[in-house]
N, C-alpha and C positions, 0 to 999 in steps of 0.2 A: 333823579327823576324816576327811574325804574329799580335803584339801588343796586345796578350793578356793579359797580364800583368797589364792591364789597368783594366782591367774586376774586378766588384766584385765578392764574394766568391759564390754565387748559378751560376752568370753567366758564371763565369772561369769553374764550374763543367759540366755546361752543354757545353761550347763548348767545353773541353774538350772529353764530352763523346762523341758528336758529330765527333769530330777528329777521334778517335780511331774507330767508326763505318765507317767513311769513309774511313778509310786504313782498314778498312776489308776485306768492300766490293770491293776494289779496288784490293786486294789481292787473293780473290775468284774468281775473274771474271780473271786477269789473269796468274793463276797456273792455271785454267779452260781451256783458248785459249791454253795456254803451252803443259797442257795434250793431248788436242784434237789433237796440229798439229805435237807434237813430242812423244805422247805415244807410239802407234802402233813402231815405231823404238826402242825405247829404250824394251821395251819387246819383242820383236825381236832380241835385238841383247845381252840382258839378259839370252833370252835360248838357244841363237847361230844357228840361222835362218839364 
């Protein structure tokens, strides 16, 4: 899929870890956007506003 498989063993680790940091960050940024433009509703209509 991404041809890592090709990679040797310290190189496979570091893209690897590289991956995983990149869906992190990708993931904080947006549940972040998520929060900001649908928080205020969803707590709002959590305590029945």
């Amino acid at each position: 899929m991404l041809g890592l498989e090709s990679l040797s063993g310290t190189a496979l680790a570091a893209a690897l870890i590289g991956l995983v940091l990149l869906e992190a960050i990708v993931l904080y940024v947006g549940y972040g956007a998520l929060e900001s433009v649908a928080g205020k509703y969803v707590v709002d209509f959590i305590r029945g506003d």
